[in-house]
C-alpha positions as CSV (number, residue, x, y, z in Angstrom):
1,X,-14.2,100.2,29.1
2,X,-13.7,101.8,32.5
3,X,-14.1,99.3,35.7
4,X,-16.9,101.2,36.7
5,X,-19.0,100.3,34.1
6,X,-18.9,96.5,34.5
7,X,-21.5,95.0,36.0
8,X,-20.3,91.9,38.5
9,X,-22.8,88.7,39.3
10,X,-21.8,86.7,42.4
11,X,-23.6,83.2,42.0
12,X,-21.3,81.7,44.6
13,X,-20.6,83.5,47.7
14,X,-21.8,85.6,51.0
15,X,-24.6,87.6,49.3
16,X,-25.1,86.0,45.7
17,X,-26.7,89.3,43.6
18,X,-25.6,91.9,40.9
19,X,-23.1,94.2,42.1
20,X,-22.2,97.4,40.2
21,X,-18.3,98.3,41.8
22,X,-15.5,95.7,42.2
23,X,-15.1,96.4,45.6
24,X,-18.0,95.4,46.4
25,X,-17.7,92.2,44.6
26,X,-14.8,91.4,46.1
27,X,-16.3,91.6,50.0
28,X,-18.6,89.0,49.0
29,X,-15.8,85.9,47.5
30,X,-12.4,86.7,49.1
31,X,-11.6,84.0,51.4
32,X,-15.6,82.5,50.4
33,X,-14.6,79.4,49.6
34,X,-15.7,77.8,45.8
35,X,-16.6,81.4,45.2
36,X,-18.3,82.2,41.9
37,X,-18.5,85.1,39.8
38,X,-19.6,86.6,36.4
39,X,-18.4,89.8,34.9
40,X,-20.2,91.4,32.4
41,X,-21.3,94.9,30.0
42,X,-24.6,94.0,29.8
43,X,-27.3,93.8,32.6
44,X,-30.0,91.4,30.9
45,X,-27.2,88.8,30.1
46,X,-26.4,89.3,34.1
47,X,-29.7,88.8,35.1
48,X,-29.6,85.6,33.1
49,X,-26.7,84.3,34.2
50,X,-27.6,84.9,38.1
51,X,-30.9,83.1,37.2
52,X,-29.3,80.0,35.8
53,X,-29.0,76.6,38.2
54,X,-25.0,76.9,39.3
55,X,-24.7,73.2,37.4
56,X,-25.4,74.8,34.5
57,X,-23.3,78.0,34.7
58,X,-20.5,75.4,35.6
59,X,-21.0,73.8,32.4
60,X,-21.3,77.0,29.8
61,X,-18.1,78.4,29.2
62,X,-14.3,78.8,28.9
63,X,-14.7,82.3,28.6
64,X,-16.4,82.5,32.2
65,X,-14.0,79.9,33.6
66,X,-10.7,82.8,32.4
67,X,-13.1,85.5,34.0
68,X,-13.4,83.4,37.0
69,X,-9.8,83.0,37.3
70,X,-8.2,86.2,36.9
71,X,-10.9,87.7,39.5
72,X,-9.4,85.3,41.6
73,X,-5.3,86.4,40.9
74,X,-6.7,89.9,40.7
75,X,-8.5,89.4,44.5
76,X,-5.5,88.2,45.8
77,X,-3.0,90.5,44.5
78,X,-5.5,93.2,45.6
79,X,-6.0,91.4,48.9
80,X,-2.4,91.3,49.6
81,X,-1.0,94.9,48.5
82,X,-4.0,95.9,50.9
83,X,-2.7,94.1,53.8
84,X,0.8,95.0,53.3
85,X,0.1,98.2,53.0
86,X,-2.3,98.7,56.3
87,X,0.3,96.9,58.3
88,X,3.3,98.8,57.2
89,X,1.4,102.6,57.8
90,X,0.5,101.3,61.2
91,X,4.4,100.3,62.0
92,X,4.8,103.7,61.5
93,X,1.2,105.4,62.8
94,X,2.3,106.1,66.4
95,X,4.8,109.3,67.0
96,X,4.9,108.3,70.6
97,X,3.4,106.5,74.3
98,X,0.8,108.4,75.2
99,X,-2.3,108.1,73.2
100,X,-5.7,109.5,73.0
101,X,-9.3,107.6,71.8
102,X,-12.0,110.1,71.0
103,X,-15.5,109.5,70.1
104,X,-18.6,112.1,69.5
105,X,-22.0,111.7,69.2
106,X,-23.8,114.2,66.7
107,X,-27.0,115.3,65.7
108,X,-27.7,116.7,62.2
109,X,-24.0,116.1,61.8
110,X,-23.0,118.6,64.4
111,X,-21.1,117.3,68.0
112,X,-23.3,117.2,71.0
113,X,-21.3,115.4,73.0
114,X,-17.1,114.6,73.3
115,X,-15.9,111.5,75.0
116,X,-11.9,110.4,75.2
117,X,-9.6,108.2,77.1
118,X,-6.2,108.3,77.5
119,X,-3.7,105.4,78.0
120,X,-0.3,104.6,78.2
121,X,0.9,102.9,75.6
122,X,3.4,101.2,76.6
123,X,1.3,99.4,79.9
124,X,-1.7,100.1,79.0
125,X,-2.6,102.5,81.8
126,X,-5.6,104.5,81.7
127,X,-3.9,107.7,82.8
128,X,-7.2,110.0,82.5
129,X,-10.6,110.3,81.1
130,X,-12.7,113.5,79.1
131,X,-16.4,113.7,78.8
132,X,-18.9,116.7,78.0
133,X,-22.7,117.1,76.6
134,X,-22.0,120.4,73.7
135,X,-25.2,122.4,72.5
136,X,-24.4,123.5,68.8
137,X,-24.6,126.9,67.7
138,X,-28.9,127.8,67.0
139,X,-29.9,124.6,69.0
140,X,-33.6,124.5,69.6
141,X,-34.2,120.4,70.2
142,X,-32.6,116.7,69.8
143,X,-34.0,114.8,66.8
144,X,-36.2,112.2,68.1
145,X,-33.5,109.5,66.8
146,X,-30.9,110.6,68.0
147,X,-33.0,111.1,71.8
148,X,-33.1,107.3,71.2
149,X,-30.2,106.3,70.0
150,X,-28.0,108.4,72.5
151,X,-30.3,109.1,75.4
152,X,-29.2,112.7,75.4
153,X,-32.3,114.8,75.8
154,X,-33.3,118.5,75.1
155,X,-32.2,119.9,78.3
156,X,-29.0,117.9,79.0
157,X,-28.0,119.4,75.8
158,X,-29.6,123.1,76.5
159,X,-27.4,123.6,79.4
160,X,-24.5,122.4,78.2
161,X,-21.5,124.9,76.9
162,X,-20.7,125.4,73.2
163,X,-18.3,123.3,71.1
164,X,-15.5,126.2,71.2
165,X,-15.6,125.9,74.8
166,X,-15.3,122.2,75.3
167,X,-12.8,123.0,73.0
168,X,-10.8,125.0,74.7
169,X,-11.0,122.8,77.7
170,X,-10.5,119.3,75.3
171,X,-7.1,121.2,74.2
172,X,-5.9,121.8,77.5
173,X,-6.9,118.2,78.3
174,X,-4.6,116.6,75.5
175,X,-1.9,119.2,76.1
176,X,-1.7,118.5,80.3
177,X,-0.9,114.7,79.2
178,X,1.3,115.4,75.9
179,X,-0.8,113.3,74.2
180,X,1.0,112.0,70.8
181,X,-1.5,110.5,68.8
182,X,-5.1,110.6,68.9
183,X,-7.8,108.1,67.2
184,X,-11.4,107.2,66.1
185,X,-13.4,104.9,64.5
186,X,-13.9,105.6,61.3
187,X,-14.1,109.1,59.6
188,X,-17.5,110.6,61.0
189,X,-16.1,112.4,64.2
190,X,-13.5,114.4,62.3
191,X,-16.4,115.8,60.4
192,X,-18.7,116.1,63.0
193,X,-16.1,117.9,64.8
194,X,-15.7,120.3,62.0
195,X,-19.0,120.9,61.4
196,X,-19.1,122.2,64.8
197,X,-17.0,125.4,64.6
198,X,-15.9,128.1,62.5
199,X,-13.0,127.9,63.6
200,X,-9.2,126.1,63.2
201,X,-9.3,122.8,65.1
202,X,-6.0,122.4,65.6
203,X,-4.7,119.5,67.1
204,X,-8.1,117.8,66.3
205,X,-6.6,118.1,62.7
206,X,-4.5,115.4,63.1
207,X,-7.4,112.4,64.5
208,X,-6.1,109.1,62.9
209,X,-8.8,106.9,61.8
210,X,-7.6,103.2,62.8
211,X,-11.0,101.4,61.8
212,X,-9.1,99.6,58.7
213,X,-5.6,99.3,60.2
214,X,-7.2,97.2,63.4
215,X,-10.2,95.6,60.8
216,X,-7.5,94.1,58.5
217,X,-6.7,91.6,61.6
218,X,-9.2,89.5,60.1
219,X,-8.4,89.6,56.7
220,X,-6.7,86.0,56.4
221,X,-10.3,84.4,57.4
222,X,-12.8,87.4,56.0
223,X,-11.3,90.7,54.2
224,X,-14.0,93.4,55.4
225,X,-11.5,96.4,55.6
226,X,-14.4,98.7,57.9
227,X,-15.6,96.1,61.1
228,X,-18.1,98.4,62.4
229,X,-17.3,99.0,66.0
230,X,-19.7,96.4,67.5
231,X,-18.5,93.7,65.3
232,X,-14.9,93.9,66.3
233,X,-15.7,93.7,69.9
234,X,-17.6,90.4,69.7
235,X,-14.3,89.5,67.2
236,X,-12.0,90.4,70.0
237,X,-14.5,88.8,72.7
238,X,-15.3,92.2,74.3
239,X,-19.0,91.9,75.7
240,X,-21.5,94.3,75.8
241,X,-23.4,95.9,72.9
242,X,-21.9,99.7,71.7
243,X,-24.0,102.3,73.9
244,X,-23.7,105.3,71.2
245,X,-22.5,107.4,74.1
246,X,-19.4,108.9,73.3
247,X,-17.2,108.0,76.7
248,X,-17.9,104.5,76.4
249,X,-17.9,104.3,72.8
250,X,-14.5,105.8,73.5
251,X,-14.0,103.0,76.2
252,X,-14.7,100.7,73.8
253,X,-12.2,102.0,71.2
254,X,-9.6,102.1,73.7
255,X,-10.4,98.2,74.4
256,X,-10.3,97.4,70.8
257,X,-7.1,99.0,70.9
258,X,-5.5,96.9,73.4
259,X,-6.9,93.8,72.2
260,X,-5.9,94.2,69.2
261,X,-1.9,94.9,69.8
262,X,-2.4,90.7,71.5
263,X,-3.6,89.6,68.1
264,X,-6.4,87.7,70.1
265,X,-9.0,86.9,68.2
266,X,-12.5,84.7,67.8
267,X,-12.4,83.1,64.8
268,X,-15.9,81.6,64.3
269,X,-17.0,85.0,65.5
270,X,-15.8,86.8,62.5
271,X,-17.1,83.5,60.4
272,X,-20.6,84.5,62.4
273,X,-20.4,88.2,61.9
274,X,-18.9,87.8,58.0
């Protein structure tokens, strides 16, 4: 039978429930300690066993005690081929000094707006900043979340150029400061950014998603392998709530970044936020 098909009941851990994928199974009991967790082919006999007082699942079997504890060499091997693997790719992520941290908002999932900051790598300088409002190709309003969410309104937006020229002028941007390497958070604002145009990106190809690299920080307390954004700033002690503009979201990145490369962290923040 195919991993997919089991069916995995967590009565001991984060969120006790029925959970169809391994994965995630496993975000609820690594590092949980006395986690508990039943695996079975059969959802009424799941159902059952999640209803049953722990004492007495504690009790029923040495079947479900061998489950129990080859999930547990299983979590751990996967835990630590994960972690291994996410700091050896990032030994070798950056092709140079000078890098660039890009965030967009979007709307419909095309870019209205393009935010970066540029640093120094090696002191941490902020040697320049990018920021531009886009109206996408056909635009006729904001939706009334994203108005809220962003603050971006209809005319802002109306009078703003088009993605292929922010473009044009982005390129210039990154190519007047040879940047070498350019990231995000998380895989949306490569394909917001590619929704945008018809045409080749080009050096936009090559954004470097670093949510999971900088996440895995924590993974010795809490493995969670996607931190959203706001999370790891209260784990790195950076105050403010994320704004959902895309310059300071950027901003934000860029502080991430840097806190992250002192390995200081909160530790009952990401035991809160876990």
């Amino acid at each position: 039978m195919d991993k997919k098909d089991f069916i995995y009941v967590v009565k001991i851990g984060r969120t006790p429930g029925i959970y169809y994928s391994e994965q995630n199974m496993l975000l609820q009991v690594i590092k949980f300690q006395g986690a508990m967790v039943g695996k079975f082919t059969n959802i009424e006999r799941a159902k059952a066993y999640l209803a049953k007082p722990v004492k007495e699942v504690k009790e029923i079997s040495e079947e479900e005690r061998a489950i129990n504890k080859a999930l547990k060499k299983q979590r751990n091997i996967k835990h630590q081929e994960r972690k291994k693997q996410y700091n050896i790719k990032l030994e070798l992520k950056n092709a140079g000094n000078i890098l660039c941290f890009l965030d967009c908002e979007a709307d419909k999932d095309i870019a209205i707006s393009l935010g970066a900051v540029i640093i120094d790598d090696l002191t941490n300088e902020v040697i320049d900043t990018f920021y531009s409002t886009i109206k996408p190709k056909n635009f006729k309003k904001v939706s009334y979340f994203i108005r809220k969410l962003t603050g971006l309104t209809d005319e802002v937006i109306m009078n703003s150029e088009s993605f292929d020229e922010i473009y044009i002028k982005f390129e210039s941007f990154l190519k007047e400061h040879n940047v070498t390497d350019i990231f995000s958070w998380g895989n949306s604002d490569y394909k917001f950014l590619k929704k945008s145009t018809e045409k080749d990106l080009g050096v936009l190809k090559n954004i470097k998603n670093i949510q999971t690299y900088i996440s895995m920080i924590t993974s010795d307390i809490i493995y969670n392998a996607a931190w959203s954004l706001q999370n790891i700033k209260s784990i790195f002690n950076i105050p403010s709530d994320v704004m959902h503009n895309a310059f300071s979201d950027a901003v934000d990145l860029c502080n991430v970044y840097i806190k992250w490369k002192t390995k200081d962290i909160n530790i009952e923040e990401i035991k809160r936020v876990g």
